[in-house]
N, C-alpha and C positions, 0 to 999 in steps of 0.2 A: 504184345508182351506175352510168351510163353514161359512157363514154370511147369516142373514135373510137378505130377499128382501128390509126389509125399511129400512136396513143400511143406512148409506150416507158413499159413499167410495172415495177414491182417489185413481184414475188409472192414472198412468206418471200425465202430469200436469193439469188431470180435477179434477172436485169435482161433481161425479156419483150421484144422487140422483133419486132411482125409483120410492121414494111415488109421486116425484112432476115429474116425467116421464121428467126430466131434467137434461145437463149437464152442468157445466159453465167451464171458463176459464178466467182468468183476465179480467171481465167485458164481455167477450164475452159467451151467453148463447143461447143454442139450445135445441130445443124439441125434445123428442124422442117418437118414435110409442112404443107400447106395450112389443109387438113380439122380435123387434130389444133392448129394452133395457134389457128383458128374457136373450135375447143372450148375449148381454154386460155382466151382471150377472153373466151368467155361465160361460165364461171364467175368469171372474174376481176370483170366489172362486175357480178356480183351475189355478190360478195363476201358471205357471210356466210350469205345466203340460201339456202332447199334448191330447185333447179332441178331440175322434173320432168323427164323421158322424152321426152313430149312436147314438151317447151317445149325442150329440146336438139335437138331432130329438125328443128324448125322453123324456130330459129334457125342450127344448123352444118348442115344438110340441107337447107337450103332449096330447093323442085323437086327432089329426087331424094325416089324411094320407098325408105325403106329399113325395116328392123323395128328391134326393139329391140337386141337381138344387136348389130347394127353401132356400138350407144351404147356396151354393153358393152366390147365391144373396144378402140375406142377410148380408152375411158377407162382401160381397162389398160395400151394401150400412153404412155399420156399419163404413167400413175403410173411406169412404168419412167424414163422421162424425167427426168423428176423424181427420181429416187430416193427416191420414195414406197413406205411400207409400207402396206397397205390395213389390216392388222389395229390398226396406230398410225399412224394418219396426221397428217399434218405438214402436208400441202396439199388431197389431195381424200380427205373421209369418205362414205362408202356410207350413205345415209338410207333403212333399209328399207321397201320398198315405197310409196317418194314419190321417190327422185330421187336427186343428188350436192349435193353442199354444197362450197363453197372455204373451208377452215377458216386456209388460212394469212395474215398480213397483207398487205392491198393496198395500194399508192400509186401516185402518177403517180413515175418514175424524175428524181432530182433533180440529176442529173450530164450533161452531155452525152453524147450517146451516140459521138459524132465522138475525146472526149477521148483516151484510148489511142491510136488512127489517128493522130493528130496528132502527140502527143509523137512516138510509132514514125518519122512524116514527117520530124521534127525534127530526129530521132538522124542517120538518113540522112544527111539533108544537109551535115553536120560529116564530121570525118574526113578522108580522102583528101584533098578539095577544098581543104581548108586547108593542104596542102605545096604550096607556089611553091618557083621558082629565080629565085634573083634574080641579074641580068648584071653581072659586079663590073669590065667594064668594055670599051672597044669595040674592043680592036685583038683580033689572033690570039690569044694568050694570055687572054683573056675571054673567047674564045667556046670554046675547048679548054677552058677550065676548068669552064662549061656544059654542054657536050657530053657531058663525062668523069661532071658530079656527074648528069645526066638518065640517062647509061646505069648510073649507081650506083642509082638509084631503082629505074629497070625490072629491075635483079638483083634487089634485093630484094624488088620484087612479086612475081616470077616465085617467089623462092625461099618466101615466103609463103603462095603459091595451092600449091603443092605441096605445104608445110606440112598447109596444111589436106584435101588430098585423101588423103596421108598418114594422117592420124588418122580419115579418116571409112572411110576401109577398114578402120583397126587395129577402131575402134566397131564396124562391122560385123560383121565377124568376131568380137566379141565379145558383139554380142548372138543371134548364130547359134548359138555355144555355150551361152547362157542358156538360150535354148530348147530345146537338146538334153540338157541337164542337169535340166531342168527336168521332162522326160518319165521321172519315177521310176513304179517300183512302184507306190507309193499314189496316182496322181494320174489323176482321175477328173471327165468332164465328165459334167455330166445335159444333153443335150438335149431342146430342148421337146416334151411329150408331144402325139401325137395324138387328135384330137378326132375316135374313128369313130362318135357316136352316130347314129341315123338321122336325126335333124333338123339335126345336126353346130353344135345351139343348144347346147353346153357348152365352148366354149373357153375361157372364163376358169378354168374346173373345169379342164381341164387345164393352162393356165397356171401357175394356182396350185400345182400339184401338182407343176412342174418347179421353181418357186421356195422350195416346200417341202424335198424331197429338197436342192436347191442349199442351204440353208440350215441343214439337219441336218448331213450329210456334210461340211459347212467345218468344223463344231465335234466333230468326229472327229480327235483327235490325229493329226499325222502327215501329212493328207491332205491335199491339194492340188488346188482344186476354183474351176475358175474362176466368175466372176460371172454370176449372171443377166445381163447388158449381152452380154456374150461369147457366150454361150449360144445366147440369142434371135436373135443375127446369123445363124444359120446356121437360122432358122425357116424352114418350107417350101423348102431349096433341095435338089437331090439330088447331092451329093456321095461322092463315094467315104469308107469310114470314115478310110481311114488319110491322106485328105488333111483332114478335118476334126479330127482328132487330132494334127496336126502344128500346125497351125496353132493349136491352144490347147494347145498343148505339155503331152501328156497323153500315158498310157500305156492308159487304160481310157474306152470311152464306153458312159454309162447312157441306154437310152432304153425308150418305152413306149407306151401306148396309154390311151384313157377310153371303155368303152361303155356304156351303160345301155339293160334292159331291165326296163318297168314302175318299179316304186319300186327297184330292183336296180343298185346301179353294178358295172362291175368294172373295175378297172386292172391291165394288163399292166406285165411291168417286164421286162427283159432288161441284162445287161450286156456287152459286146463287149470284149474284146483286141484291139486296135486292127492291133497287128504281123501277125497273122493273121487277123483278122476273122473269127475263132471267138466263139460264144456261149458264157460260161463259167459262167452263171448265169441259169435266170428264173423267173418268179413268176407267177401270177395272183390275184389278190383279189377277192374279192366282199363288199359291204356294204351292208350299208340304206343308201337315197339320204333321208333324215331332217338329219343335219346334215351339211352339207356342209365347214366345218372341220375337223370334228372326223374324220371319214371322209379329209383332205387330210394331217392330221397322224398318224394313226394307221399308215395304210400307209406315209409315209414314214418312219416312226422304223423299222417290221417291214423296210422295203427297206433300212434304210440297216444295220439289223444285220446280216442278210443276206450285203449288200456286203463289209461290213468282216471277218465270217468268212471269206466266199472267200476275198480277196485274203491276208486273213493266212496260210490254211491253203495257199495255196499253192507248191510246190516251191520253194524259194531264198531264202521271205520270212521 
């Protein structure tokens, strides 16, 4: 199945758009980079079918030398996007050692893509514009009676626009509390692990393993554990902890490391008190690098008990 790039498509329940390098979803809408939306593309027009390595490289890489790793990647960061699980997937399944496959349904998008814009244009244009004053007659007394109902309008805008500035302070202020209320005891970020292998060809291994951990630790009574989406924003940047922990309104941040040596993985784990950016717990594991799930869910169940003994054992909790 081939389709030009400025299709607009519907892949499962988005509506794919690459002129405007855009996906939405019932009111929810996310930007796409370049590169990763090439790639979205190319599994889309070969809907169904398994697309090598190669045949990725070729078609979203086109003139650039890249390795496999880069496909990797990509394709992780593409299933985030999506809110794809890789272990059940909904849109792209891993075909071992051939390729990716787009399992979810494809079509050409059978809605305007302009339609929402419009209507939204629509709304605009009503309202305000449709209050006139009309001259109820020409001598002094008609134009004083204009004059008086024109500055009754402008009070009332005035008093409206205040209105509304009003409440978006009161909102403000109220969701600055949310967030600070929000930074309980049990409320705990995993950020993404680092990839220090020597060839630093395992980042999806680490990946996975911060999506793991996020994943266990949410289904922990009690605990408060933002999204992989959250997480991942703050990949590679170097921030201070306790401004990263503000801003996902947490009390504790999990972070870690993936090295391997030989057939040998080992994953670090550490956990941080944010308030003092004291280490109050950490770990090392070592495991046969043989399955790499299984090794992904293993240490994260061992970390996430781990966690939840500190935190409970701790003074006040």
């Amino acid at each position: 199945m081939h389709r030009p790039t400025s299709t607009v498509l519907r892949v499962g329940a988005w509506c794919v758009d690459p002129v405007a390098g855009q996906i939405l979803r019932e009111g929810e809408t996310a930007r796409v980079e370049a590169r990763t939306m090439r790639l979205l593309v190319c599994l889309a027009e070969h809907s169904g079918e398994v697309v090598s390595i190669d045949q990725l490289i070729t078609e979203v890489w086109a003139g650039v030398n890249v390795s496999p790793d880069s496909v990797y990647q990509a394709v992780t960061s593409l299933r985030k996007l999506l809110g794809d699980d890789p272990k059940q997937p909904m849109y792209i399944a891993t075909v071992p050692r051939l390729g990716y496959r787009m399992v979810a349904k494809v079509s050409g998008w059978d809605q305007p893509n302009h339609q929402v814009a419009a209507s939204a244009a629509g709304d605009s244009e009503t309202g305000l514009s449709s209050l006139t004053v009309s001259n109820p007659g020409r001598g002094g007394t008609g134009r004083r009676a204009t004059f008086m109902l024109a500055g009754a309008t402008l009070c009332l805008l005035v008093l409206v626009a205040l209105a509304f500035l009003w409440r978006a302070k009161v909102a403000g202020s109220s969701r600055a509390s949310s967030v600070m209320a929000a930074q309980t005891e049990k409320s705990i970020a995993v950020l993404p692990f680092l990839d220090l292998t020597e060839d630093m060809n395992e980042e999806p291994f680490a990946d996975g393993m911060t999506e793991e951990l996020i994943d266990k630790l949410s289904k922990v009574p009690d605990f408060r554990v933002p999204s992989p989406t959250s997480s991942f924003l703050f990949k590679g940047k170097k921030m201070p902890i306790a401004e990263i922990a503000k801003a996902l309104g947490v009390a504790y941040l999990l972070d870690g490391s993936v090295r391997k040596s030989g057939g040998r993985l080992r994953v670090a784990a550490r956990l941080v008190r944010a308030e003092s950016g004291y280490v109050v717990w950490s770990e090392t594991y070592d495991r046969p690098f043989d399955d790499i799930l299984m090794v992904q869910d293993e240490i994260a169940g061992e970390v996430t008990k781990a966690l939840k003994t500190s935190i409970d054992n701790k003074p006040g909790n």
